[in-house]
C-alpha positions as CSV (number, residue, x, y, z in Angstrom):
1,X,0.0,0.0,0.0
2,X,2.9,2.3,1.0
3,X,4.2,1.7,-2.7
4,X,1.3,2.2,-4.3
5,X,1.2,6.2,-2.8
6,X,5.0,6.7,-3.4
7,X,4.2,6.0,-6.9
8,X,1.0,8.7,-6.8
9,X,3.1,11.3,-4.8
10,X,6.4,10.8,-7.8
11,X,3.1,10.7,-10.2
12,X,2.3,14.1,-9.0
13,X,5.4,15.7,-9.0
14,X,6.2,14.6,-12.4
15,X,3.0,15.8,-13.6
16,X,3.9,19.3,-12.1
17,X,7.3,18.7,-14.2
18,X,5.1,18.4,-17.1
19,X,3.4,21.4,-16.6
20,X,6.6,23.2,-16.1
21,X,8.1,22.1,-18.9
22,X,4.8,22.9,-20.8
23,X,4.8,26.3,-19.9
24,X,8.4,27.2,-20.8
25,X,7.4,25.7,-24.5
26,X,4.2,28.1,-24.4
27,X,6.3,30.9,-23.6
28,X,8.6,29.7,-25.9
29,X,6.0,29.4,-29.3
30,X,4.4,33.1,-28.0
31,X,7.7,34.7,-28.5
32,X,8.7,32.8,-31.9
33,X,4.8,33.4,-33.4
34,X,6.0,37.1,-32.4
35,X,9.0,37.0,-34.3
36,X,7.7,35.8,-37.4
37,X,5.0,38.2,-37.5
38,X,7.2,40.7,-39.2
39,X,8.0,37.9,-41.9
40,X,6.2,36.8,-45.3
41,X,2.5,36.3,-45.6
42,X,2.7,33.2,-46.3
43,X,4.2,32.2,-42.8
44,X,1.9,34.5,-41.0
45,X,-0.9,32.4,-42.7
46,X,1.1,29.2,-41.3
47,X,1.6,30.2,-38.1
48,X,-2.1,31.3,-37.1
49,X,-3.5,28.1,-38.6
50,X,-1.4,26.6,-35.8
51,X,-2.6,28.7,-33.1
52,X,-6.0,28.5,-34.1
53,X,-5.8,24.1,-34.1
54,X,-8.2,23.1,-31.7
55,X,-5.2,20.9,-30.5
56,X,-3.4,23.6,-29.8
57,X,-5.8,25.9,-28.0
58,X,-6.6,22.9,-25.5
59,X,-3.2,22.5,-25.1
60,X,-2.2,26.3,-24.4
61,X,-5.8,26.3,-21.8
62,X,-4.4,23.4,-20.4
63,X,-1.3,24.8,-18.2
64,X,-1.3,28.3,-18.7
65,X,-2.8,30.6,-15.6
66,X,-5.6,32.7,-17.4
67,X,-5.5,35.8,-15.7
68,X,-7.4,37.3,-18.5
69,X,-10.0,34.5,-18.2
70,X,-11.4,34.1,-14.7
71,X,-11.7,35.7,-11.7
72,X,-9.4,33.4,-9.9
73,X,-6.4,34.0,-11.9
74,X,-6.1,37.2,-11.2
75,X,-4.1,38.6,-8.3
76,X,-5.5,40.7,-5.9
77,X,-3.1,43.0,-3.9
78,X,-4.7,44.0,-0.4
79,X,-6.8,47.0,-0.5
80,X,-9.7,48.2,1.6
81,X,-13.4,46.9,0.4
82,X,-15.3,50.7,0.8
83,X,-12.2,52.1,-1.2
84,X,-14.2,51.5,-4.7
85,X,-17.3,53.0,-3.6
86,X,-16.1,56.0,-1.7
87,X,-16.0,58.6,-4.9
88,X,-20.1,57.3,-5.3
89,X,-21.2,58.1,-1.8
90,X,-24.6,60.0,-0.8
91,X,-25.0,59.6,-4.6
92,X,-28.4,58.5,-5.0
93,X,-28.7,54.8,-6.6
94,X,-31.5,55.4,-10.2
95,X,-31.0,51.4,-10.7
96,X,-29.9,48.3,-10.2
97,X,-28.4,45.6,-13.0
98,X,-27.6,42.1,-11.7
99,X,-25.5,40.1,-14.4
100,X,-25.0,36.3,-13.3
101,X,-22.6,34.6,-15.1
102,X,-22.6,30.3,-15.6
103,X,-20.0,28.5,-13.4
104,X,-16.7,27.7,-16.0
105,X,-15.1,30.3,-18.3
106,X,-16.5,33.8,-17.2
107,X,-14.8,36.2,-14.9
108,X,-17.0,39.0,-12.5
109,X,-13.5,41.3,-13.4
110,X,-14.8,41.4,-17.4
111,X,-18.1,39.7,-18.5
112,X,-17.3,40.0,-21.9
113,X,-14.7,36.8,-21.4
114,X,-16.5,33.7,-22.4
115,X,-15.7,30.0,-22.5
116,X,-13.3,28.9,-25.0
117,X,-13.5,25.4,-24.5
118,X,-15.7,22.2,-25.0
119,X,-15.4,21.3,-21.5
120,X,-16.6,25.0,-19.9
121,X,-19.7,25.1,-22.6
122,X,-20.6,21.9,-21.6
123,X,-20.2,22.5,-17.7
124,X,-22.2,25.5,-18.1
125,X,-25.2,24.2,-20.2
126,X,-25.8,21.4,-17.3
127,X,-25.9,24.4,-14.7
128,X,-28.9,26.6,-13.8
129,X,-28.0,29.9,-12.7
130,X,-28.9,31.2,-9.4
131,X,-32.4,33.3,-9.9
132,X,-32.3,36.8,-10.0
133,X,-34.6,37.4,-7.1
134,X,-32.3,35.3,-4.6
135,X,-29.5,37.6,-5.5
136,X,-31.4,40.6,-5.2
137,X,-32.9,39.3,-1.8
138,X,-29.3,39.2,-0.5
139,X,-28.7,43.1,-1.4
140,X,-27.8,45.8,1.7
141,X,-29.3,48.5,-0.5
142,X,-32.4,48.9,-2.8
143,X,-33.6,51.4,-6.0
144,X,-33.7,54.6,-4.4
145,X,-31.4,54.4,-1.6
146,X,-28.5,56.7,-1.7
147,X,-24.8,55.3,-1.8
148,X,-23.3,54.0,1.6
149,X,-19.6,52.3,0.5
150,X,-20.3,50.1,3.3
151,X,-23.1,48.3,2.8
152,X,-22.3,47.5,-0.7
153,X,-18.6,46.4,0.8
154,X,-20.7,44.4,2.9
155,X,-23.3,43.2,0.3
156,X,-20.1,42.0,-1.8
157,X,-18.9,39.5,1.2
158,X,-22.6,38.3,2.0
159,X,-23.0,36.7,-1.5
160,X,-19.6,35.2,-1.2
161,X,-20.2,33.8,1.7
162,X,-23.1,31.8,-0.1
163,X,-22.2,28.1,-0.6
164,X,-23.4,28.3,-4.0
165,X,-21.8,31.6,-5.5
166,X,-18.0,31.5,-6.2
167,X,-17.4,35.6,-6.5
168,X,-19.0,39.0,-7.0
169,X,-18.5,42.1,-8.1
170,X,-20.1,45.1,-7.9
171,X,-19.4,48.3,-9.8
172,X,-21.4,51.5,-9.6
173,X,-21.8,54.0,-12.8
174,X,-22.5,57.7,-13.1
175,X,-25.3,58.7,-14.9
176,X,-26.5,61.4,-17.1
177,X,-27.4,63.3,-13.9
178,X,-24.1,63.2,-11.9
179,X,-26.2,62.9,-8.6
180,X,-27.4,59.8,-9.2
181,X,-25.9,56.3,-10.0
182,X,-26.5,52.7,-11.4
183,X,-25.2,49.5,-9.7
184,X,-24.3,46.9,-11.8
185,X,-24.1,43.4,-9.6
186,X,-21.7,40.5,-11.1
187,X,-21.7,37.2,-9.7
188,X,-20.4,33.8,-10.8
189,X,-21.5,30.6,-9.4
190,X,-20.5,27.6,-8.3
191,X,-21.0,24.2,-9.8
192,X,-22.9,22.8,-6.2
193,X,-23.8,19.1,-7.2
194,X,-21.1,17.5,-5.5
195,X,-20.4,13.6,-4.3
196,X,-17.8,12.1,-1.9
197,X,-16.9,8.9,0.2
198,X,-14.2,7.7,2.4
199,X,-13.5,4.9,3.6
200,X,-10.6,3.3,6.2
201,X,-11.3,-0.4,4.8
202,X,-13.6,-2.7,2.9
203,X,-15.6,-2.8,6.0
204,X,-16.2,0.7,6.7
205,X,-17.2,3.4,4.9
206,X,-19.3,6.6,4.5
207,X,-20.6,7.9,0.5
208,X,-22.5,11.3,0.1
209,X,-24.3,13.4,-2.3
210,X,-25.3,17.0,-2.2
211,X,-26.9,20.1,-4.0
212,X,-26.5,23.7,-2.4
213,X,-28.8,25.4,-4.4
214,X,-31.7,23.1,-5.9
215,X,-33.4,24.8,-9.1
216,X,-31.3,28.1,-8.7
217,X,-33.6,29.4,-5.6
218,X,-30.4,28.9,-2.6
219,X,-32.1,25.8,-1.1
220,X,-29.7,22.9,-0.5
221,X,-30.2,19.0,0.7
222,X,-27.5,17.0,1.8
223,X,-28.2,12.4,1.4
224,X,-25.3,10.6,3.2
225,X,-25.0,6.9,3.1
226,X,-22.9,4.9,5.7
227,X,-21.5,1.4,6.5
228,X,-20.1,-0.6,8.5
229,X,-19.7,-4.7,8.5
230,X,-19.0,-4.6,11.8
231,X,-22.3,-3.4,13.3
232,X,-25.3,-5.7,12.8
233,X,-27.4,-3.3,10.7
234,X,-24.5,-2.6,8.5
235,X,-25.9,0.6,7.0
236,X,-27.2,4.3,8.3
237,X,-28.5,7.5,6.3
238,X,-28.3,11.1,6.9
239,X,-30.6,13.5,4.8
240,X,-30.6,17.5,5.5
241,X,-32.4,20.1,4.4
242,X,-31.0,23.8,4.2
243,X,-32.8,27.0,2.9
244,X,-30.6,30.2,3.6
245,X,-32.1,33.9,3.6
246,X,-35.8,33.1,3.8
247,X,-38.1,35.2,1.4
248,X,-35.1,38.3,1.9
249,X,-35.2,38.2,5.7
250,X,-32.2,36.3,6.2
251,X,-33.5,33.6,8.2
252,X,-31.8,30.2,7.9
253,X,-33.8,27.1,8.1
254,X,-31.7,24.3,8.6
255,X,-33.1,20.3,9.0
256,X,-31.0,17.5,9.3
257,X,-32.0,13.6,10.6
258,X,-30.3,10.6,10.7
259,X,-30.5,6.8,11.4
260,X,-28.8,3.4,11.7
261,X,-25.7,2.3,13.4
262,X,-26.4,3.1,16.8
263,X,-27.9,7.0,15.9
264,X,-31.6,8.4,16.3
265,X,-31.1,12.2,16.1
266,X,-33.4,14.9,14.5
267,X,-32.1,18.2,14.6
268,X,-34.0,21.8,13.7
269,X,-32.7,25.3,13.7
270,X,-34.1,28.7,12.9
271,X,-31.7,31.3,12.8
272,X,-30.8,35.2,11.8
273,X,-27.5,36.1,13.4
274,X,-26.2,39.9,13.0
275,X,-25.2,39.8,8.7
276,X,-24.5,43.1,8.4
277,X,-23.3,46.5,10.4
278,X,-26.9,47.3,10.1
279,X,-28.3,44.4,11.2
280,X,-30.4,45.7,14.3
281,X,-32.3,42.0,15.4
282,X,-30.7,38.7,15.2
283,X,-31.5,35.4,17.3
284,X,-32.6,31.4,17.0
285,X,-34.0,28.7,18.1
286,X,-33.2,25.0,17.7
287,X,-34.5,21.7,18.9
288,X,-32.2,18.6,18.6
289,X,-32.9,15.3,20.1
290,X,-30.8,12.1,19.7
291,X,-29.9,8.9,20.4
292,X,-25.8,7.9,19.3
293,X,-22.9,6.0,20.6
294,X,-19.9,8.3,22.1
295,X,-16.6,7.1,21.8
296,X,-14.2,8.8,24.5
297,X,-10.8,10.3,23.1
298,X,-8.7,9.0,26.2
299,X,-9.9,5.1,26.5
300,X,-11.7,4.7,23.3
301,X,-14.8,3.0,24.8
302,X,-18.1,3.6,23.0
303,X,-21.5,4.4,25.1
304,X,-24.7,5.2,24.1
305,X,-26.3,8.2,25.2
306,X,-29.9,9.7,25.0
307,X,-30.4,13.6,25.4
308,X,-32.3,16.4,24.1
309,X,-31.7,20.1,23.7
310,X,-34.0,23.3,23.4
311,X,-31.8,26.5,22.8
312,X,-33.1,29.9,21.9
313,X,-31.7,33.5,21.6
314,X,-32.3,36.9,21.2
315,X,-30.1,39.8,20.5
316,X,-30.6,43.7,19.4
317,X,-28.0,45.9,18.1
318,X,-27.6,50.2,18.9
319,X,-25.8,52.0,16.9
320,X,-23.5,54.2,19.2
321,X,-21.1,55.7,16.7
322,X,-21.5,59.0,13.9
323,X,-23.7,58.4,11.2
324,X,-21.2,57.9,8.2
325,X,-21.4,57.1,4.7
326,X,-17.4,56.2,5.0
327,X,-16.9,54.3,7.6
328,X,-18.2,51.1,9.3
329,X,-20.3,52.1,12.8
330,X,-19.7,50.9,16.5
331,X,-22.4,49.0,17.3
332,X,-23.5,48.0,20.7
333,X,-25.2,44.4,21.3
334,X,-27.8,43.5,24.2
335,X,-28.5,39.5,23.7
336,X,-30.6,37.1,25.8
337,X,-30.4,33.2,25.6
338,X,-31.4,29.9,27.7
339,X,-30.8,26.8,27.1
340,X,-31.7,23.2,28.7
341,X,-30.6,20.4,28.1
342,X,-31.6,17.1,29.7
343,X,-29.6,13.5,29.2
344,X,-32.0,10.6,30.1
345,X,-28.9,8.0,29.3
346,X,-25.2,8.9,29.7
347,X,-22.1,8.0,31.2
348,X,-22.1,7.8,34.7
349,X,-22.0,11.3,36.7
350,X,-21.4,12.7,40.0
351,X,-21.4,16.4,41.3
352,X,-17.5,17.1,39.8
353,X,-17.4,14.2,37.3
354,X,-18.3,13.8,33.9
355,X,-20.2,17.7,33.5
356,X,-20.2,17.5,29.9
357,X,-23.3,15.1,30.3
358,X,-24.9,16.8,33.4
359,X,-28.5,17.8,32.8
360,X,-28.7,21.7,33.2
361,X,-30.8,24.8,32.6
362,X,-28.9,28.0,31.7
363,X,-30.1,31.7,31.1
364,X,-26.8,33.8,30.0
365,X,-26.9,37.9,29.0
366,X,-23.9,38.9,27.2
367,X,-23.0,43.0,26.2
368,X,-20.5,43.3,23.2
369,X,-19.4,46.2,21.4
370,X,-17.9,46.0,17.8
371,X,-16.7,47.5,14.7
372,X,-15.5,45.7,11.6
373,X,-14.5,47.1,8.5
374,X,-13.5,44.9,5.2
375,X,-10.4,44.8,2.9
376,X,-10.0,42.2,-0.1
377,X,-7.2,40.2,-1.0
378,X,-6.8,36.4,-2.5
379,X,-4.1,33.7,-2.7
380,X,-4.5,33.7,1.1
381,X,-7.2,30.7,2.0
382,X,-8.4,30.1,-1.8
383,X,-6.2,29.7,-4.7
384,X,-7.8,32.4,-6.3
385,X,-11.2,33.9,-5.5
386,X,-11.6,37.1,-3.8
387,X,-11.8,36.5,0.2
388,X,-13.2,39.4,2.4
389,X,-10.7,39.9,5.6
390,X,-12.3,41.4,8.7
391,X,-10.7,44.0,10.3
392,X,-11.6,45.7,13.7
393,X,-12.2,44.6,17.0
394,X,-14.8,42.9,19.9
395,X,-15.0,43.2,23.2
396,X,-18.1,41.0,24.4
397,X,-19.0,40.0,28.5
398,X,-21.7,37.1,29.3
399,X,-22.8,36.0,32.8
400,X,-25.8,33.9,33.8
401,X,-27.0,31.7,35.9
402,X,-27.0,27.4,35.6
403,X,-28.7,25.0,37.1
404,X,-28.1,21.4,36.9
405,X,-29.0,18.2,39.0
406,X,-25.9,18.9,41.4
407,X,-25.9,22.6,42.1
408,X,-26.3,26.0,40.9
409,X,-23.9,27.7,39.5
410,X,-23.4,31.7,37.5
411,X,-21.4,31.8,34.6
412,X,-19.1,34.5,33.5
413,X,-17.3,34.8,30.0
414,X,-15.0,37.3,28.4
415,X,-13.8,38.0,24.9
416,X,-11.6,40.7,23.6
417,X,-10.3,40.8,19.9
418,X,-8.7,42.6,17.5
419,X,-7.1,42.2,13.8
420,X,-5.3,44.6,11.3
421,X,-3.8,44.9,8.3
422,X,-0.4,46.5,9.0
423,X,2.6,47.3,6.5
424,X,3.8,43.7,6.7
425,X,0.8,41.4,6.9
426,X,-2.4,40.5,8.5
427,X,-1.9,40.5,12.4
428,X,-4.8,38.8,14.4
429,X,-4.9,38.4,18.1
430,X,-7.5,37.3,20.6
431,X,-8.0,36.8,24.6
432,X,-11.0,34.9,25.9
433,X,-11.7,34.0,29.2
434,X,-15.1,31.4,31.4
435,X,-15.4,29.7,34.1
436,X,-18.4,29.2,36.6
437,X,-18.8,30.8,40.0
438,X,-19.7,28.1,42.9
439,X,-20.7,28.3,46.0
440,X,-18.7,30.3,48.1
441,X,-17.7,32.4,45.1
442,X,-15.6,29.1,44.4
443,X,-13.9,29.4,41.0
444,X,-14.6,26.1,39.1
445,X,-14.0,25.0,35.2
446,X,-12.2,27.8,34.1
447,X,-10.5,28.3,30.4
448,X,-7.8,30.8,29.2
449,X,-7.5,31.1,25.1
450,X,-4.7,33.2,23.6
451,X,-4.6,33.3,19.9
452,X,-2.8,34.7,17.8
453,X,-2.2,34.6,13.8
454,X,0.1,36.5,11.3
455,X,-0.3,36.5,7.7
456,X,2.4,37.6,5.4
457,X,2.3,40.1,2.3
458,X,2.2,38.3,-1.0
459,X,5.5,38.2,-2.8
460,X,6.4,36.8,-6.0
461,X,9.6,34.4,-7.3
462,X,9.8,33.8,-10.7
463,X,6.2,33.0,-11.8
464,X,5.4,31.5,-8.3
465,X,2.9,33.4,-5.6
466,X,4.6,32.9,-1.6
467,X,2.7,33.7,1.9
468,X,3.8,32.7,4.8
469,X,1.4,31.7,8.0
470,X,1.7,31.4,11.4
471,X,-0.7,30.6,14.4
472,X,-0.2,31.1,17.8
473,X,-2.5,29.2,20.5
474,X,-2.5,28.8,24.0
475,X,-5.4,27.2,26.2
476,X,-5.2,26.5,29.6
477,X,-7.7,24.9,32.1
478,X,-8.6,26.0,35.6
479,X,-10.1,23.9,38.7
480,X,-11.2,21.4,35.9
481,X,-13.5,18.7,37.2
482,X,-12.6,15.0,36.0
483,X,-13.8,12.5,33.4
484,X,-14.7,13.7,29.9
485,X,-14.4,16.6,27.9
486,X,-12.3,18.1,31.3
487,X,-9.1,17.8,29.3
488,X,-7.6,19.2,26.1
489,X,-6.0,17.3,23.6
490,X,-3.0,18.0,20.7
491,X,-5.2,16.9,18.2
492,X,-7.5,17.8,14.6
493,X,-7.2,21.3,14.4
494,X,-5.3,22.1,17.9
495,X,-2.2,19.8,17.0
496,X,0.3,18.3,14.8
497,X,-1.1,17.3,11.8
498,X,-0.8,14.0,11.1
499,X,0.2,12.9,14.7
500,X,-2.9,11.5,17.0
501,X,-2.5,9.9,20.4
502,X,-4.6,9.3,23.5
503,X,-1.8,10.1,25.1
504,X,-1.4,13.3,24.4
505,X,-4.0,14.8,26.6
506,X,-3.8,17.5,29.1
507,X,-4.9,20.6,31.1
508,X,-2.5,23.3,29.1
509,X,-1.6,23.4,25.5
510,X,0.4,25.1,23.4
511,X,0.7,25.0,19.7
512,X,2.7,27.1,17.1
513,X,1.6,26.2,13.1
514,X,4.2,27.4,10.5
515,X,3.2,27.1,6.8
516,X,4.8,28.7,3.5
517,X,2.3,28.1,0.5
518,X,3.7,28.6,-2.5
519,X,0.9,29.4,-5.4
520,X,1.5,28.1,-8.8
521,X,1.3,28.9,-12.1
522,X,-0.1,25.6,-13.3
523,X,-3.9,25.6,-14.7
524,X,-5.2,21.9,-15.6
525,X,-8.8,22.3,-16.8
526,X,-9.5,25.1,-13.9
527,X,-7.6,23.6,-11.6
528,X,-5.2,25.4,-9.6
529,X,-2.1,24.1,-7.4
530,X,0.0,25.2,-4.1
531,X,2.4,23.6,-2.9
532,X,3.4,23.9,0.7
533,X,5.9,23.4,3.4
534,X,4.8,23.0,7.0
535,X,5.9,22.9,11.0
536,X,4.0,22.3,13.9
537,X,5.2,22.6,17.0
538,X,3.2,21.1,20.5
539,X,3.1,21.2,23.8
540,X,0.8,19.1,26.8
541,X,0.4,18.6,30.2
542,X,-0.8,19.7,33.3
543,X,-2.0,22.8,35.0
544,X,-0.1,23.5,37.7
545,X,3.5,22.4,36.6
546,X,5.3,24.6,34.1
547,X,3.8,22.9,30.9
548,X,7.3,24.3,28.7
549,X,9.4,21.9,30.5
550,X,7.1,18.9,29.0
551,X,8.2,17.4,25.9
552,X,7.9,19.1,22.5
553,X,5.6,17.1,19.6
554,X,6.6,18.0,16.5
555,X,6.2,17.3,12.9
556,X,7.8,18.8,9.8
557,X,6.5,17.7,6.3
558,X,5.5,18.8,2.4
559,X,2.4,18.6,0.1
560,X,0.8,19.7,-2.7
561,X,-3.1,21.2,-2.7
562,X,-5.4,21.7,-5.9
563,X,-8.6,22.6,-6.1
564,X,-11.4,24.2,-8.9
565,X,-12.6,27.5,-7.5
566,X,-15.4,26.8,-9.7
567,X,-16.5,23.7,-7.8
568,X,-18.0,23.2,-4.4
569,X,-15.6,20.3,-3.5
570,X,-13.2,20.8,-0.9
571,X,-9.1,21.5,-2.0
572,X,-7.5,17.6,-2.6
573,X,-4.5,17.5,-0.2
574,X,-1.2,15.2,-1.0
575,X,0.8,15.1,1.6
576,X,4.2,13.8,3.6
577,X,5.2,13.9,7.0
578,X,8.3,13.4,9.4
579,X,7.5,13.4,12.9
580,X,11.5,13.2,15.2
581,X,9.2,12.3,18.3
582,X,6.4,9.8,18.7
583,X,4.2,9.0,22.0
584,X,2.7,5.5,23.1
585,X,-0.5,4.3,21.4
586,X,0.2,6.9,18.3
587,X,-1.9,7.2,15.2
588,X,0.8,8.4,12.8
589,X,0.6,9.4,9.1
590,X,3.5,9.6,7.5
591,X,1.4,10.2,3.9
592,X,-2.3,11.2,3.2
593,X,-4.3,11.8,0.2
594,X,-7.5,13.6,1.7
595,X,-9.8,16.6,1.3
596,X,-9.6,19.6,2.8
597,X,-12.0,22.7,3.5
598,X,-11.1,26.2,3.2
599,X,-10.3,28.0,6.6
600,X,-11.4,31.0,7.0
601,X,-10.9,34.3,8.9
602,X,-12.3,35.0,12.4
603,X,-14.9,37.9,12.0
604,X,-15.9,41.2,14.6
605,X,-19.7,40.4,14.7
606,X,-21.2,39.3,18.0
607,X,-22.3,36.1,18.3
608,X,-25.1,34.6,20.7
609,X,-24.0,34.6,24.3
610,X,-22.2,31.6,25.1
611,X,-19.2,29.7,27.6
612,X,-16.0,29.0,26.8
613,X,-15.9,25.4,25.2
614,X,-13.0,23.6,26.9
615,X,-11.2,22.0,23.8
């Protein structure tokens, strides 16, 4: 087996040889077809009956980066979101245009680009665009309104965060009377019928289908399919249902259920959080109720448990800054939320064991205040589309009261963050702070966070893109009661990749990630390919011994990440890993060939209130 992915990983690199070597001969044939257009007529005529070969043009579309052809080949260098719409402001808007554009070949930077080859036509004529009125129900701004940079900055990063629209770009035009304006909204979907399995062994495996946006009107379902030989009903299904932005009022319906091997859970939400700076009402409700087997992290044992869950929340937001046109407000957020849960099967309890399945009845009030402004880059997360990065700041409190079978408890939880874009990168950095106030004013289940993240300016070598990242994170646990969930773990995305152990559990962690990603020239059929290096550094163990004298985990590796921007699949991930140090009962993997979802940046809105989670 270890063979047979050597041979995909040398496959892969020699296919990015190819491309190379491809790319230099382009380069090559431009500059010769250049030459000998100042030569006779007759090997003019010659050499444009080669570039116009069908061969040929396939060929030249098959490596070359089109920056002239899509949206995601072009660069973006940072620059501030309003800055566009800032010369248009108080202008009053006379009309709107919204242009969508099919999935493959078009570009939201010039919709006079069209597709060129028989795979993009063909793409396109299975795909049915997004309707007009779902786009237009996702606007900050109507016919008649007058120009506020910001709500059309933050109209642009509402439609792309939409599962089924890959970009957008809005452009606003003066008109015969210079008071008044028309906005012209481009967007460019995504192909959202996607399928995907995985499996560990012939007797295990899990196979899934989905469509984000059924009959072009945003609703998406979600049919999953698993199995495993081992159990003795063999199979289990998952279906969900998801309509986003409900008749323009931007409630989410979500509605997900599923069966078989060992699970009975049903699971609905209703929910409108705070979009948009002038978002004044936000809140939810959800019911879940299940039946599923838990495996601990620490013994790997499986139980079944038995619980359900009724959450709701309500929040209102004041505006507290200057009206402005310019810049983004200071808004001040009031929000109320209880939620009960109740396990009627679970691993066994006591009064300072096992809390994470303690039945309990909480009613929290949090106080935030925020601002968040928007810049726009790419080549950071994607490999090409344009990502929105907050910048700005929150500062949000919570407290409230719990009551569970054992005692009673209040709650208290802090958040401060921040994030800017400064002369050499992106700089992000956040404190957060919970625990719960006993008896006695007894501090109990207490967590410190400390995050921080740097993002480097893009620079180019030779033809090639470079960033660097790193991410800092420190968590620490306070008067933690025992059993599960009371521990942290270096492990999914709070560890070294690659490396997994039950071993490696704790009350403190620390973690620095180092990553260069290298972006590549190299274009296969819309495809698009990084490579990068990486370094992850860990730390575990307990509370109250100095955790940096405790062995370092650590694992250095390489890999290669390609992905369609066009398509709703996840980046495809090669990779290989060394790892100097390796702990009892490890899970180690040297190589993997998986998928993996785009990460994204932490935003300034206020959320619901909420506790710490411990993890």
């Amino acid at each position: 087996m270890l063979r047979f992915f050597q041979k995909i990983f040398f496959i892969t690199i020699n296919i990015s040889l190819l491309m190379v070597f491809f790319i230099n001969n382009t380069i090559a044939i431009e500059k010769y077809n250049k030459q000998i257009q100042n030569s006779k007529d007759s090997v003019v005529k010659k050499t444009d009956r080669i570039k116009n070969n069908f061969i040929f043009r396939q060929l030249y579309g098959f490596v070359v980066r089109k920056d002239a052809l899509s949206s995601s080949g072009k660069v973006i260098r940072e620059f501030e979101s309003n800055q566009k719409f800032s010369p248009y402001a108080n202008k009053e808007i006379a009309e709107i245009r919204i242009v969508r554009l099919k999935v493959f070949g078009q570009s939201v930077y010039d919709t006079l680009v069209k597709p060129t080859t028989l795979g993009e036509r063909f793409g396109n004529s299975l795909h049915l665009t997004t309707s007009r009125k779902v786009i237009a129900n996702n606007l900050l701004f109507k016919e008649g309104d007058v120009v506020k940079p910001v709500d059309f900055s933050e109209t642009e990063e509402l439609l792309r965060t939409l599962p089924y629209i890959e970009d957008v770009n809005i452009m606003l035009e003066t008109l015969v009377d210079t008071n008044k304006v028309r906005a012209i909204v481009v967007t460019k979907d995504n192909w959202t019928l996607a399928f995907s399995f995985s499996s560990s062994s012939l007797d295990k495996g899990e196979y899934s289908i989905s469509e984000s946006n059924f009959a072009g009107i945003g609703f998406g379902a979600d049919a999953t399919a698993y199995y495993d030989k081992s159990h003795p009903d063999k199979w289990g299904r998952r279906g969900e249902f998801k309509f986003s932005n409900i008749g323009g009022s931007f409630i989410t319906a979500n509605l997900w259920m599923r069966e078989g091997l060992g699970y009975n859970s049903y699971y609905t939400n209703l929910s409108r959080d705070f979009y948009a700076s002038k978002a004044k009402l936000a809140g939810g409700i959800t019911y879940f109720v299940s039946k599923e087997p838990y495996t601990t992290f620490k013994t790997n044992l499986t139980f079944p448990i038995d619980y359900n869950m009724l959450d709701w929340w309500l929040g209102h937001s004041f505006r507290v800054s200057k009206k402005s046109s310019l810049d983004a407000p200071y808004n001040l957020t009031l929000a109320f939320k209880h939620r009960k849960i109740d396990f009627n099967k679970a691993i066994e309890i006591e009064s300072d064991s096992n809390f994470y399945f303690h039945s309990t009845n909480q009613w929290l009030v949090s106080l935030g205040l925020t601002n968040q402004s928007l810049f726009q880059s790419n080549l950071i997360y994607s490999f090409g589309s344009t990502e929105d990065i907050p910048i700005g700041f929150k500062v949000q409190f919570s407290s409230g009261i719990e009551k569970s079978q054992f005692s009673r408890r209040i709650l208290i939880n802090g958040e401060m963050s921040a994030a800017e874009i400064t002369p050499i990168g992106y700089l992000y950095l956040s404190f957060r702070t919970g625990g719960y106030l006993a008896d006695g004013f007894k501090f109990e289940q207490g967590v410190i966070n400390i995050r921080s993240k740097y993002i480097s300016n893009l620079f180019s070598v030779w033809r090639t893109d470079i960033r660097q990242l790193i991410q800092y994170d420190y968590t620490r646990g306070i008067s933690r009661f025992s059993g599960e969930r009371e521990y942290v773990a270096l492990k999914d995305n709070y560890g070294v990749r690659g490396l997994s152990s039950n071993s490696l559990t704790g009350e403190t962690r620390i973690m620095l990630n180092l990553e260069t990603n290298v972006f590549t020239p190299l274009y296969l059929y819309g495809f698009r390919f990084a490579y990068f290096l990486f370094c992850d550094l860990g730390i575990i163990g307990p509370a109250n011994e100095l955790v940096y004298t405790n062995p370092i985990y650590s694992g250095f590796g390489f890999g290669i990440r390609f992905k369609n921007e066009s398509l709703i699949f996840p980046a495809f991930v090669v990779r290989l890993g060394y790892y100097p140090r390796i702990p009892d009962n490890a899970d180690v993997a040297y190589w993997l060939i998986s998928t993996e979802r785009r990460r994204r940046f932490e935003n300034f809105r206020i959320k619901e209130p909420y506790i710490l989670p411990y993890e």
